[in-house]
KOLGU-791854 format. One record per residue (C-alpha): x, y, z; residue in three letters. Coordinates in steps of 0.001 Angstrom, whole numbers, plus 524288, in hexadecimal, padded with zeros to 5 digits. Each point is the difference from the previous one (the first is absolute). Example, Ala and Ser with C-alpha at 12.3 -4.5 7.8 and 13.67 -1.06 7.14 Angstrom:
BEGIN
8300C7EE6C81E78ALA/8055A80D707FD6CSER/
//
This chain:
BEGIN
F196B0D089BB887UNK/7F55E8002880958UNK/801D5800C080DCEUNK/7F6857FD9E80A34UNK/7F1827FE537FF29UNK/80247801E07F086UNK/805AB80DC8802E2UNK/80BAD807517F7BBUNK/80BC4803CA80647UNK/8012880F61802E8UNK/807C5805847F7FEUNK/7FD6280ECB7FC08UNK/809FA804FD7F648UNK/80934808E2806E9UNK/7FBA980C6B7F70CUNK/7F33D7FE8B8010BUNK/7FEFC7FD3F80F6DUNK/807DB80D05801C1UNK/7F5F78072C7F686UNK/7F4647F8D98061EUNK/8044B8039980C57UNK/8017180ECF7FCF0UNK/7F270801827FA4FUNK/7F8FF7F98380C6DUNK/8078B808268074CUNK/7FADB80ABC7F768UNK/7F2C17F8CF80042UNK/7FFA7800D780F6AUNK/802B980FCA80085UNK/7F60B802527F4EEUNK/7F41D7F78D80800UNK/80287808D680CC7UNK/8001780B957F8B7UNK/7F3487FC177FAA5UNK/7FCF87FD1980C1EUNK/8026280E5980447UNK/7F99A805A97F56CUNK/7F2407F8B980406UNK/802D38035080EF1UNK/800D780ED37FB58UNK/7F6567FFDD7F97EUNK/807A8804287F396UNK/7F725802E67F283UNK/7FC1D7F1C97FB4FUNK/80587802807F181UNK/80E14800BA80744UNK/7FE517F35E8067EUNK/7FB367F93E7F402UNK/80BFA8050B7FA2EUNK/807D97F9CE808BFUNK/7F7CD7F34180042UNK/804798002B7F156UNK/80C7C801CE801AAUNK/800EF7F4DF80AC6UNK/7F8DF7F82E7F5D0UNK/8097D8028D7F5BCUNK/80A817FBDB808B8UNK/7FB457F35180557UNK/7FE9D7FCF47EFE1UNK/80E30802307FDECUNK/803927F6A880CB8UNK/7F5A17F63C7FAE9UNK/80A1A802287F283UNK/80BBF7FD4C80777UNK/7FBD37F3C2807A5UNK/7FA817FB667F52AUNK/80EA6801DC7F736UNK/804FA7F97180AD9UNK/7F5567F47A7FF55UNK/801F78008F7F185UNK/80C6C7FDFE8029AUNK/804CB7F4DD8090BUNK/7F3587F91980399UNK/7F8587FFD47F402UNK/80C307FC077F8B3UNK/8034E7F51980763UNK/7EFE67FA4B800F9UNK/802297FEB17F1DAUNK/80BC27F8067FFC9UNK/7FA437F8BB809B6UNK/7F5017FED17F6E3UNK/7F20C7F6568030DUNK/7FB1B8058180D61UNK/809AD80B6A802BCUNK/7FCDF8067D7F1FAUNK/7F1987FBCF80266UNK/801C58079280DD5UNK/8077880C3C7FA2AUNK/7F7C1800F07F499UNK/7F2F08010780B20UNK/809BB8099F80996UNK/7FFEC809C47F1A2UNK/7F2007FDEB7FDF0UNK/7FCD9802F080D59UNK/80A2780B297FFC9UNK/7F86C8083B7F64FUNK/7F3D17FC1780556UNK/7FB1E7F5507F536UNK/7FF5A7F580806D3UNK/7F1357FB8E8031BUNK/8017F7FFB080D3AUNK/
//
């Protein structure tokens, strides 16, 4: 059900918040290392490396949010149905960047 201003209740499942967690916590020591590397001066094939690997890793949390979307959101939008599966069906679009906007 909606809640307000048209919103979804949180709800992250329990797994995947403890996963999601770990990896922006992974995320956030990865960045400053970066970071370090470019203060250093260290050789720019390194930190590209890196830049990859942060990449890589922001794609797997974009996987596990969107499980979890998958998962409780999305599901309910379409027994909602009209509007809500009209909405959800946009929020996937949008998601993996085909929406025209």
């Amino acid at each position: 059900m909606a809640g307000p201003l048209g919103e979804y209740p949180r709800r992250v499942i329990e797994d995947i918040k403890k996963r999601a967690l770990h990896r922006t916590s992974i995320l956030e020591g990865q960045v400053r290392g970066v970071a370090r590397m470019i203060e250093n001066e260290e050789y720019c094939m390194d930190i590209i490396t890196q830049s990859r690997a942060i990449q890589r890793s922001l794609e797997s949390l974009n996987r596990m949010l969107l499980d979890n979307h998958l998962r409780t959101h999305v599901t309910e939008m379409f027994d909602e149905g009209g509007d809500a599966r009209d909405k959800a069906v946009l929020e996937l679009l949008k998601a993996f960047d085909f929406d025209s906007k």
